[in-house]
N, C-alpha and C positions, 0 to 999 in steps of 0.2 A: 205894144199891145197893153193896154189898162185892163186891169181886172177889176170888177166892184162886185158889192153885194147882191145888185141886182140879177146877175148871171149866174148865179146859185139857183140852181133848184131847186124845189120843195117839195118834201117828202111828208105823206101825211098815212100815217097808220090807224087805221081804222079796227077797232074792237071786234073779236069775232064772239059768236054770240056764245052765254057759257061761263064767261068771266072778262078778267080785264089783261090786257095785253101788258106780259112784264117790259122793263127799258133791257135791251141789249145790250149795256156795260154792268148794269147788274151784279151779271153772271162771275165774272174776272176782278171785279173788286172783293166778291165774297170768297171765290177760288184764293186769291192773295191772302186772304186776310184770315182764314181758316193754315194756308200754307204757314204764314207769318208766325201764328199763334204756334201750331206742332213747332217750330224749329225754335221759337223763343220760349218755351215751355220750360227747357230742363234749368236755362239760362235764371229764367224769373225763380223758380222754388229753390236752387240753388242764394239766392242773391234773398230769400225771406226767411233761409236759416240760419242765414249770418246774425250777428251781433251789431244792432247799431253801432258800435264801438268797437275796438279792442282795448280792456280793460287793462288787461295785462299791461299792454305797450303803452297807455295813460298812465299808470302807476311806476313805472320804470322812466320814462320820462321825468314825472315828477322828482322822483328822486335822484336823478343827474339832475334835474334846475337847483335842488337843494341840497347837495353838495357842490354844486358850480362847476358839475361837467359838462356843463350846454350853457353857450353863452346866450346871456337873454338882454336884450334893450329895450327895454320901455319906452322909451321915446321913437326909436326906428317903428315899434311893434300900432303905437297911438298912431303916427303918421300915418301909415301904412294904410290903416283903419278908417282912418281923414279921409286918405284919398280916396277909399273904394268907396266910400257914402258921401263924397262932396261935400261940398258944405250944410247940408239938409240940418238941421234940427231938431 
């Protein structure tokens, strides 16, 4: 047995008089997306009182590269760099 398009029904909603007829998935994307929101709430204000950075652990770093307790390559760090931008210029 073949199925096609043609043997689909067709469904036509008609406006009742008053206003306009909402779409039926509407409902469940906005239900999601209000749910989504409460549970990603604490997550997002938690994550805008952070510090772009930590300063602290930038400056302690530096100071292991400048006394040479953290081994640093320039040349592995440039390649590295190459590879992620390809050849772009």
């Amino acid at each position: 047995m073949k199925i096609t398009g043609a043997s689909t029904p067709s469904i036509t909603i008609a406006p009742q008089a008053g206003g306009p007829v909402a779409a039926p998935a509407a409902a469940p994307v906005a239900a999601s997306e209000a749910l989504e929101s409460s549970v990603l709430q604490p997550a997002q204000s938690a994550l805008k009182a952070l510090p772009d950075f930590d300063a602290a652990r930038v400056a302690e770093l530096r100071d292991a590269l400048q006394k040479g307790e953290l081994p640093f390559d320039a040349g592995r760090l440039a390649g590295l760099i190459q590879r992620f931008h390809g050849s772009q210029g």
